[in-house]
C-alpha positions, 0 to 999 in steps of 0.5 A, a space after each residue: 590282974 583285976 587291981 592292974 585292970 581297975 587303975 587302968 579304967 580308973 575305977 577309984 577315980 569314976 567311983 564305980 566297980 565292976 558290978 555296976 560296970 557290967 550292969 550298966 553294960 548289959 543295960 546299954 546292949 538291952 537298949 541297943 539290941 533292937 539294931 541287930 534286927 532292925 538294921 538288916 531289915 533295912 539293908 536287905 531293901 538294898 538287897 544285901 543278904 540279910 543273915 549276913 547283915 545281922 552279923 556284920 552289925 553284931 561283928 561290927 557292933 562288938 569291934 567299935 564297942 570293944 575298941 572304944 572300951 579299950 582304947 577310949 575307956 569310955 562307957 560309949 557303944 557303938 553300932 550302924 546307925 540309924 539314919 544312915 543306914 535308911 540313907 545308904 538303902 532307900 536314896 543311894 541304892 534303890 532311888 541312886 541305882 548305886 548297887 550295894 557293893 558301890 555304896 560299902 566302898 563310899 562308906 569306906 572312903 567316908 571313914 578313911 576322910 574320918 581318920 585323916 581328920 582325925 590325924 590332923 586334929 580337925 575334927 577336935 578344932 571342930 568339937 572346940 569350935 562349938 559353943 559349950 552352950 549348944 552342947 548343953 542343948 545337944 544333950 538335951 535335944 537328945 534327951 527329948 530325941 530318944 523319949 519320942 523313940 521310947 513313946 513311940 515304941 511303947 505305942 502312946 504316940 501315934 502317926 496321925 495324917 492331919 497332925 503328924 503325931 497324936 496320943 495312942 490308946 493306953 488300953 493298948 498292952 505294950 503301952 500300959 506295960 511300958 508305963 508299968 516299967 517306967 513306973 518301976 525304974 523310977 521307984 527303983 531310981 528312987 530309992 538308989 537301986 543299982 542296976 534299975 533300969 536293966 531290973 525294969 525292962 526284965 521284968 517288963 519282958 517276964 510280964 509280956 512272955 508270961 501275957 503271951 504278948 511276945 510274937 517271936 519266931 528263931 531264924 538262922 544265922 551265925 558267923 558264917 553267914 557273913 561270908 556273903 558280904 565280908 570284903 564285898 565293898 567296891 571301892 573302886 566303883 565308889 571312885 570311879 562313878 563319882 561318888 562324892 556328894 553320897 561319901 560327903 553324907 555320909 561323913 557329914 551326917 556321922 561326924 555330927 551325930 558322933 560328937 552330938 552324942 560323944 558330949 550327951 554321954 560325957 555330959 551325962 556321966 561327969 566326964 567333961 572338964 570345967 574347962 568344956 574339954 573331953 579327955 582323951 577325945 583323940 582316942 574316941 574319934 580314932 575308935 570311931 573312925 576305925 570302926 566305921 572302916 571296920 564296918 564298910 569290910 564286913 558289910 554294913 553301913 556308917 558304924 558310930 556312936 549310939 545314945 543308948 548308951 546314955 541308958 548304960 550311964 544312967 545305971 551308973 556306967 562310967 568307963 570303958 568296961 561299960 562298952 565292954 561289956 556291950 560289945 562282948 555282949 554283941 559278940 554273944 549276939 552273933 550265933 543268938 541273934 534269932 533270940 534278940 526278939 525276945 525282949 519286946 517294945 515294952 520293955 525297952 521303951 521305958 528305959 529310953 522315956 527315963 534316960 531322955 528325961 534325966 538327960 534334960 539336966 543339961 539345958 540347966 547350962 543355957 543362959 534362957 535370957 539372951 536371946 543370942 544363945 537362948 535361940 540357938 539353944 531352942 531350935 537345937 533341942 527342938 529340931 533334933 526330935 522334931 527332924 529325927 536328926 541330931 546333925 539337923 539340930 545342931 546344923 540349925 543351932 549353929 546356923 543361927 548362932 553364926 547369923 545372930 552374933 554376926 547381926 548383933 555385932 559379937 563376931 570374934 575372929 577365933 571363931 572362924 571355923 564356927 562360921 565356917 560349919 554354919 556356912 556348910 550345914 547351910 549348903 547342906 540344907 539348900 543342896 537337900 532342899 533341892 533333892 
């Protein structure tokens, strides 16, 4: 049976086994896991039960991690995700008055569109209309995205009211046990330790328990608190107030962020072809698509692709059993979600610092000394941390692709689709400028 399951995942092929697939798993849920505490938090503003959001993201964090494990057979987890889900509370519902049964039933139209263009092959025409050069500079603007988290959470950069950000005090104990983490990991990275990011942020957490640093009070829950929001959505409300700008957002936002991710991860794992091609990049979008449907049933918001999981391919992830593992992981999580506050800031902090910095590989890509992709490049791997969106990045990457080559000459009439995204996102960005 584990010979049958090894040639189905391609285990000789990736070069990996299933100690490291698991390790790598467990490392991609440790980094994750902070979305099963944040993302009711931000729900229940919109008024939605809370115990029964943690487990609608623990649920449907499982079902789209498993099913991409499965079906894709990549190290690719998934959950709500951020941004929109602050999207679906704080604009839809309290600034909209769209109550949140209304809203699930957008989030639930945005992922049916999903997975007619899936079908129709659209979304794949999209992903190959980009230039590979701008999702070298996707990964790395990720890169950068997810080691400004990871400063952030370990306390070393600040909110400042004259300059935006500032350094933090590294007196402060979450910051100088983040840096003793990142330390370890890198000494452990160093010297080819498997598993040693997953290593570093246990040990990490020992520390700060064992320092009486880690502030944790259990709460309720379980699986029968979802009955509170499982097949609540309104999706005829969602029809008939005409919500079709909030169901654009929502599928325009997650369908960028997905394939900004989806190549951050196959970049970084070894999976693309030479030729620039993802394969099996069909089933991917589909496991996407369904588990945002999923997710709409259950009661969360937009389920997609996270980069953490870049964290569970640095420690050595490269098939589906990574994803796997995750979502079996999310599964536990749904009767011991009052225990995922265990593992504090410090300890996933330096995890997201490490993988953003190995991430930054990619820009090797990027021809710097043409001006018609070095500033395309620039502002996309600028603007993804700098906007805390990875759809703005790549909006105004592809933006300035499309006004350069149309400038210089270089226009090319196979590339009528990529002039017609740039033309979208800048619609996109004028209709939010006037919001």
């Amino acid at each position: 049976m584990l010979k049958k399951l090894e040639a189905y995942f391609e285990f000789a092929r990736l070069g990996t086994n299933w100690r490291t697939e698991i390790l790598a798993g467990a490392t991609t849920f440790v980094t994750m896991a902070y979305i099963v505490l944040v993302n009711p938090a931000i729900l229940a503003d919109a008024g939605v039960p809370e115990q029964a959001v943690t487990a609608a993201t623990c649920i449907s964090a499982a079902f789209g991690s498993i099913l991409m494990g499965i079906v894709a057979r990549y190290p690719i987890a998934l959950a709500p995700g951020m941004g929109l889900n602050a999207y679906f509370t704080y604009t839809v519902c309290l600034k909209m008055h769209v109550p949140w049964q209304t809203a699930l039933g957008a989030v639930f139209l945005s992922g049916v569109i999903f997975l007619a263009i899936t079908a129709l092959g659209i979304r794949q025409m999209i992903l190959r209309a980009i230039p590979h050069q701008l999702y070298a500079a996707v990964a790395g603007g990720i890169g950068l995205f997810i080691a400004f988290i990871g400063f952030q959470h370990a306390g070393l950069v600040v909110g400042d009211p004259h300059t935006l950000v500032s350094m933090g005090s590294v007196r402060n104990p979450t910051a100088y046990l983040a840096l003793l983490g990142l330390i370890l990991m890198v000494a452990l990275e160093i010297r080819k330790v498997k598993g040693s990011i997953l290593i570093g942020v246990l040990a990490v957490t020992g520390i700060a328990w064992a320092m009486h640093l880690v502030h944790w009070t259990p709460s309720a829950g379980g699986i029968h608190a979802l009955a509170a929001t499982a097949f609540k959505l309104d999706i005829r409300g969602a029809v008939n107030t005409g919500l079709l700008e909030i169901i654009f957002v929502f599928f325009f936002v997650d369908l960028f962020d997905n394939l900004g991710t989806l190549v951050a991860v196959t970049k970084r794992a070894g999976l693309i072809q030479s030729d620039h091609s993802i394969p099996r990049l069909n089933r991917i979008l589909f496991a996407d698509a369904t588990a945002t449907v999923f997710g709409s049933f259950t009661g969360t918001s937009t389920v997609t692709s996270y980069v953490e999981s870049t964290a569970g391919v640095a420690a050595g992830g490269r098939s589906g059993v990574t994803a796997i593992v995750t979502g079996l992981l999310f599964l536990c999580a749904i009767v011991a979600a009052p225990f995922i506050g265990i593992v504090p800031p410090a300890a996933t902090a330096p995890a997201l610092i490490l993988v953003g910095c190995l991430m930054l590989a990619a820009i090797n890509e990027i021809q710097w000394n043409d001006p018609l992709v070095a500033v395309p490049a620039f502002l996309t791997l600028v603007l993804i941390p700098l906007t805390y969106s990875i759809a703005n990045g790549l909006g105004f990457g592809i933006i300035a692709w499309a006004v350069l080559h149309l400038l210089a000459p270089r226009v090319r009439r196979q590339d009528w689709l990529l002039y017609l995204i740039a033309a979208l996102f800048l619609a996109r960005f004028i209709y939010l400028g006037t919001n």
